[in-house]
N, C-alpha and C positions, 0 to 999 in steps of 0.2 A: 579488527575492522577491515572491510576490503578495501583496496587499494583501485578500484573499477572506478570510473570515470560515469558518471550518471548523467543519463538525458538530461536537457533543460525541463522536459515538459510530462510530463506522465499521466497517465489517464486511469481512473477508479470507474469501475461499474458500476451501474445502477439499470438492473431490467428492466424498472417502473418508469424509466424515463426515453424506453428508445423506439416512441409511439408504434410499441405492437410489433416491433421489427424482432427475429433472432438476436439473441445477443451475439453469436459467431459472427450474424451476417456483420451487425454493425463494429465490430473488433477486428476481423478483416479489414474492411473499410478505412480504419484506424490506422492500422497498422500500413499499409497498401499507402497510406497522407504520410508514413514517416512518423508516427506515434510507436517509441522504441522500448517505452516500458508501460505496463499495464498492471494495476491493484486490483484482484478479484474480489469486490467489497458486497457483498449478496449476503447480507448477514441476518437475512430471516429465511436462507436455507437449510433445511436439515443435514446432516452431515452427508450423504447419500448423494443429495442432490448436488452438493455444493461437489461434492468428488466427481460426479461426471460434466457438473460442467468446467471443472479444474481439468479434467482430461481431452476435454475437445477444446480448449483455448490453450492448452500447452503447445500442442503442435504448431499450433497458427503463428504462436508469439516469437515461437522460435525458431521457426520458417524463415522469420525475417531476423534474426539475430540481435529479438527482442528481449525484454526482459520480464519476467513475469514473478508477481509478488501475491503471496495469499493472506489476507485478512485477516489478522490473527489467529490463526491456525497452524504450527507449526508440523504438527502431526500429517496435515497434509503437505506441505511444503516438503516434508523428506519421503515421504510414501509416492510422491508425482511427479519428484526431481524440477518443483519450482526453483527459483534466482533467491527468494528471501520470504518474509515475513514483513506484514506491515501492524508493528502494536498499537493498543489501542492507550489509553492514558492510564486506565484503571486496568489494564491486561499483566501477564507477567514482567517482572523486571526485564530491562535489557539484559542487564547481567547475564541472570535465568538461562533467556534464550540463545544466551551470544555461547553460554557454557553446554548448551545442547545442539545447537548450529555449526559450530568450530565457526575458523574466520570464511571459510568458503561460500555462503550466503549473506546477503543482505539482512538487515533488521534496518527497518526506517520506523519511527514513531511519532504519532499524532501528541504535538504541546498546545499548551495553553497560557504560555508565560515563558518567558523569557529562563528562569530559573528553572520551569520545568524542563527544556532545551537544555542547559545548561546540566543540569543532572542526565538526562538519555545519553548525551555527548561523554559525559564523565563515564558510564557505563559501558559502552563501547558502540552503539548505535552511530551507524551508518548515513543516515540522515534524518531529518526530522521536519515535520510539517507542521506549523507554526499557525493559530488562529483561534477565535475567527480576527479576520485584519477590518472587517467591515460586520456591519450590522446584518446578520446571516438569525433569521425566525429559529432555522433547528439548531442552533448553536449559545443560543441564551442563557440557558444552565451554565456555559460557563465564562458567563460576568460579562461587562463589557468587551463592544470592541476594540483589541489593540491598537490601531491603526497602521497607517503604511509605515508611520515614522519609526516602529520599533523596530522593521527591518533594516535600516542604516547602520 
């Protein structure tokens, strides 16, 4: 596991939501507000695509001495000199990736329960993103919402 002190705040992609804007322009932006780490989460890109927009938001991220993390992809993550990997629930084990990554990258992974947390953490994941906390339409499939209180 790294030993890196991790933003409070971090920011995932989504093209379909940056009314028609570049994604650069608005990651720039982003980044320029003090947003120090970014998840390139474009996961209805083909590999191709997803590689060059992995290569013009590298530079940007780390212009500012940000952090940049690819979407379950680790293949790009070492081929583009990203910061880490962000797993998915049903993606490779942490293990997996921790034993193809060494400790020098990030692995952070999306949970859905307290135990599922609990196991990433046991595998050597980096940090873990816990939900949904609230009643969230795309996030249904997986069960109710925890609420705030499971974070205490």
């Amino acid at each position: 596991m790294s030993s890196r002190v991790l933003p409070r705040l971090y920011l995932l992609t989504d093209r379909q939501q940056t009314l028609h804007r570049p994604l650069p322009s608005v990651i720039t932006e982003a980044v320029d507000a003090g947003v120090r780490m970014v998840q390139v989460r474009e996961k209805d890109l083909r590999t191709r695509e997803l590689t060059s927009l992995c290569q013009q938001l590298c530079p940007l991220i780390k212009h500012h001495q940000g952090t940049i993390l690819v979407n379950d992809r680790i293949d790009l993550v070492l081929a583009l000199g990203a910061d880490g990997v962000h797993l998915r629930t049903d993606s490779l084990p942490v293990s997996v990736a921790r034993r193809l990554l060494g400790t020098r990258y990030l692995i952070g992974v999306s949970t859905h329960s307290v135990e599922e947390a609990r196991v990433a953490e046991a595998e050597g994941a980096d940090f873990i993103v816990l939900g949904p906390i609230f009643d969230t339409p795309s996030k249904r499939a997986y069960g109710p919402p925890l609420g705030i209180q499971v974070l205490q």
